[in-house]
Backbone as CSV, one residue per row, in Angstrom:
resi,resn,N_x,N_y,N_z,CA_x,CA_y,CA_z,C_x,C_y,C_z
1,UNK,0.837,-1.201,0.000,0.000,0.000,0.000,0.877,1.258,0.000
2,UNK,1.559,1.074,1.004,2.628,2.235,1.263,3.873,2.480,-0.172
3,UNK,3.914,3.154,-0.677,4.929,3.408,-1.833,6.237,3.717,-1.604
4,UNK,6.699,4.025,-0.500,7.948,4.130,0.111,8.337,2.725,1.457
5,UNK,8.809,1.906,1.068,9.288,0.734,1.871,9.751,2.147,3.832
6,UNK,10.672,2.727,3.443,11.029,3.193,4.607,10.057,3.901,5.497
7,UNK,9.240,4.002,5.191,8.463,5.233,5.922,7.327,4.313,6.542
8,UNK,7.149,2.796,6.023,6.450,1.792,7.162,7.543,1.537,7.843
9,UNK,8.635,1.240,8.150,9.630,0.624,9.292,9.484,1.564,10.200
10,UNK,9.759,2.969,9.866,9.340,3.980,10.755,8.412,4.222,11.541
11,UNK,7.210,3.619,11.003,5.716,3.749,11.541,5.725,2.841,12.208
12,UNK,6.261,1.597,11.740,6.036,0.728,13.078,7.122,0.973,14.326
13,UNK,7.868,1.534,13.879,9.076,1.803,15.685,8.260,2.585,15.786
14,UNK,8.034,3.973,15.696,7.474,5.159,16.501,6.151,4.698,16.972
15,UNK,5.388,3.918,16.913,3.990,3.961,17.659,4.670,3.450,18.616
16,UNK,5.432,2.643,19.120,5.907,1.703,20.136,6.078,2.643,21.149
17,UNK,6.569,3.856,21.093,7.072,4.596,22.265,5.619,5.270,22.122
18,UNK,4.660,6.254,21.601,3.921,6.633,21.899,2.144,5.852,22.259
19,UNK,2.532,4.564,22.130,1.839,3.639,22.305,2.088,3.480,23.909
20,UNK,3.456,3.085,24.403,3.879,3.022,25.626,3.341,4.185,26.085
21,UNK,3.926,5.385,25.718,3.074,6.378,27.144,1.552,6.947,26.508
22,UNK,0.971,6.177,25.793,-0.731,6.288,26.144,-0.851,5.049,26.952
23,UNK,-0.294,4.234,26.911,-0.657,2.577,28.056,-0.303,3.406,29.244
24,UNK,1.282,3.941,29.596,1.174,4.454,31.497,0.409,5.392,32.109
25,UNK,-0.334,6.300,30.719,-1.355,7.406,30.502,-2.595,6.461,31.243
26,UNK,-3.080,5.748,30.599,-3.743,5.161,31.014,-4.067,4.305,32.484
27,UNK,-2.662,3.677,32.451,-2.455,3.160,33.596,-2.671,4.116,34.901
28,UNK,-2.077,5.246,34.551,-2.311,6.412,36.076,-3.322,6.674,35.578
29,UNK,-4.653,6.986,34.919,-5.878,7.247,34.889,-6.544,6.522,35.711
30,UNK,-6.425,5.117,35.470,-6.782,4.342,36.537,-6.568,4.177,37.818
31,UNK,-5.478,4.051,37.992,-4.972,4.129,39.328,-5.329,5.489,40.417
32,UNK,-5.488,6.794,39.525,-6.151,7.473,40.493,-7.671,7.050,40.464
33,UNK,-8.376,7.065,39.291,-9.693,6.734,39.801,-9.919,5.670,40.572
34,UNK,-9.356,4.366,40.907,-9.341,3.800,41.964,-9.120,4.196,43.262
35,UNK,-8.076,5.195,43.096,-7.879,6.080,44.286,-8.810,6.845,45.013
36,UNK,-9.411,7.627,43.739,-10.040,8.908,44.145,-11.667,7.762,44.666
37,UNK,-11.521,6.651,44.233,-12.684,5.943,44.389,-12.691,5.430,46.148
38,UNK,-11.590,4.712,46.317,-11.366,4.125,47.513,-11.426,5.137,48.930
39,UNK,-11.041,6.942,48.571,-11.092,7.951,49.461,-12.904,8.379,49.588
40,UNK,-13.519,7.995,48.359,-15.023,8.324,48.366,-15.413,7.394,49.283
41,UNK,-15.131,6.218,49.756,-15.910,4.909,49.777,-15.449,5.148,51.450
42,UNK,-14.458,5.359,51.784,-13.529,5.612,53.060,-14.247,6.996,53.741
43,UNK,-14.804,7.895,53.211,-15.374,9.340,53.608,-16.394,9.103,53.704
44,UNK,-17.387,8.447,53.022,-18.884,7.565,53.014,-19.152,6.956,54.580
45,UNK,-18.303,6.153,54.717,-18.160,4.943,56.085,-17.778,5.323,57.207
């Protein structure tokens, strides 16, 4: 599809790193809303 061989090798390294920090992006999204969840549940009781 791609007409330049180099410019897919490229595409596939570079998502890898911005792939990685949308996953730890994610990962601390969660982790506070568990947080911010567990301080609701703790202030409730």
């Amino acid at each position: 599809m791609s007409r330049r061989p180099g410019a897919g090798a490229a595409a596939t390294k570079i998502p890898t790193q911005t792939e990685a920090g949308a996953a730890a992006c994610l990962f601390l999204r969660q982790i506070r809303k568990v947080f911010l969840f567990q301080l609701n549940v703790a202030a409730k009781s």
